[in-house]
C-alpha positions in Angstrom: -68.1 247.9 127.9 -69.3 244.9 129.8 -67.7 242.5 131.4 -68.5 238.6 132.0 -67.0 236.5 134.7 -68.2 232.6 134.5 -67.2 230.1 137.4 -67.2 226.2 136.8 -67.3 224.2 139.6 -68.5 221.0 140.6 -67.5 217.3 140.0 -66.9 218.1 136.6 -64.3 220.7 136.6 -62.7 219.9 140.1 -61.4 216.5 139.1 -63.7 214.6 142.0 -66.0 213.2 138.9 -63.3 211.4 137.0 -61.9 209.8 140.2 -65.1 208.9 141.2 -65.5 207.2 137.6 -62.1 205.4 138.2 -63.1 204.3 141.3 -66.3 203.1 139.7 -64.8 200.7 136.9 -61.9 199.3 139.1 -64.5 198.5 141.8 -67.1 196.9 139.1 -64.6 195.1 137.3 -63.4 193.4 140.4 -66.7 192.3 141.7 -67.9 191.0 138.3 -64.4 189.0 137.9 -65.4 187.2 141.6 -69.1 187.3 140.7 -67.8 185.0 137.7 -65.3 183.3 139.6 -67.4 182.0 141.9 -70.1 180.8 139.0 -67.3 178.5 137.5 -66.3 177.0 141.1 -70.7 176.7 141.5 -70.5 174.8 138.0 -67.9 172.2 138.7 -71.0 170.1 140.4 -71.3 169.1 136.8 -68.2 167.6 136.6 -69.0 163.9 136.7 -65.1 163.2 136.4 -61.4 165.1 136.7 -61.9 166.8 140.0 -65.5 167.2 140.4 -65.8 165.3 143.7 -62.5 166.1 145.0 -63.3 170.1 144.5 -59.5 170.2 142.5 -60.9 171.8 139.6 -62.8 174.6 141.7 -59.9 174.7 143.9 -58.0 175.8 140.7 -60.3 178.7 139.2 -58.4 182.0 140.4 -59.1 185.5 140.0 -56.5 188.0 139.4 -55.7 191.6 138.4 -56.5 195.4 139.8 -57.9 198.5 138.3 -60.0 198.0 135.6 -58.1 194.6 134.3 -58.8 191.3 136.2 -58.6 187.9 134.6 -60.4 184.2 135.6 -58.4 181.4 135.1 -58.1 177.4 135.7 -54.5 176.2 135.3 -53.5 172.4 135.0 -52.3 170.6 138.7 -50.9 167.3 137.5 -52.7 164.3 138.1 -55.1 166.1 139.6 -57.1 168.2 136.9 -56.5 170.3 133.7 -58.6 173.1 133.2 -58.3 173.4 129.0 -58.9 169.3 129.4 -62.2 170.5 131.5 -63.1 173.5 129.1 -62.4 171.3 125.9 -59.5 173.5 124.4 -56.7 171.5 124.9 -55.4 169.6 122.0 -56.3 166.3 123.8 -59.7 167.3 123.5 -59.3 166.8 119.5 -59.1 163.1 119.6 -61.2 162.1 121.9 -65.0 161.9 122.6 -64.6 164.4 125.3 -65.2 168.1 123.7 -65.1 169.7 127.3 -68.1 171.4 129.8 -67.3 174.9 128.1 -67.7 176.2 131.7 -65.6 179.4 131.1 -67.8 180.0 128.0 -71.1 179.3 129.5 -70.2 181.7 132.0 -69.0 184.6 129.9 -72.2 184.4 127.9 -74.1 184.2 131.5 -72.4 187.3 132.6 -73.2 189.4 129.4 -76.9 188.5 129.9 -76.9 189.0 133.6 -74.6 191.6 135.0 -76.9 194.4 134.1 -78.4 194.5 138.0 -75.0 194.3 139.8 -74.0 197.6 137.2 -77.0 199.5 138.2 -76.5 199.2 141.4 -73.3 200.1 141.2 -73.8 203.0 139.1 -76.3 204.0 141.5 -73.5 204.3 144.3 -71.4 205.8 142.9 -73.3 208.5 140.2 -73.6 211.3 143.1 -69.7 211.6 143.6 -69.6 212.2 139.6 -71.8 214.3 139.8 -75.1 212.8 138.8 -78.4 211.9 140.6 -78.8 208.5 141.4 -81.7 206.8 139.7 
């Protein structure tokens, strides 16, 4: 009769990979939601009108959430500006010659093309605690 003892260990099997891969997304997702923040403030030098020279309409871009879960959003200060005025979703926008600067738009389609560095880099940080070699 023989006998067979196998051991797991490492990242894997000790838990220290999936935390590691927590801590991964919730620290991505937070630096691409400011990384794309701060693009919509950057484009509001476009603005010719509504809050462009006053800074209101960057002033009004916030970034909120935790974990993996954050949101970007503009928001309406009266007499001041009105962000689905600005990105050309508000009903308003319907009747008038003004169809919006699609800022929050522009920059999701920016960030799909160009987030790839910031990920590897990221990945590259954190892929020894999960277990991996960096690359």
């Amino acid at each position: 009769m023989a006998t067979t003892k196998i051991v797991l260990s490492g990242p894997i099997f000790d838990g220290t990979a999936a935390e590691a891969a927590a801590q991964f997304t919730a620290s991505l997702a937070k630096e691409i939601a400011e990384v794309g923040g701060d693009w919509i403030k950057l484009d509001t030098d476009r603005m010719t009108r509504s809050g462009s020279d006053t800074g209101a309409a960057a002033g009004g871009v916030e970034v909120a959430g935790s974990g993996s879960t954050y949101t970007i959003s503009g928001g309406i200060s009266e007499g001041r500006y009105s962000w689905p005025w600005l990105e050309g979703t508000s009903r308003r926008n319907q009747s008038t010659p003004f169809k919006g600067y699609h800022t929050f738009r522009r920059t999701r389609l920016r960030m799909r093309t160009q987030m790839q560095p910031l990920i590897d880099g990221k990945l590259a940080e954190f892929m020894p605690r999960m277990g991996g070699e960096s690359s």
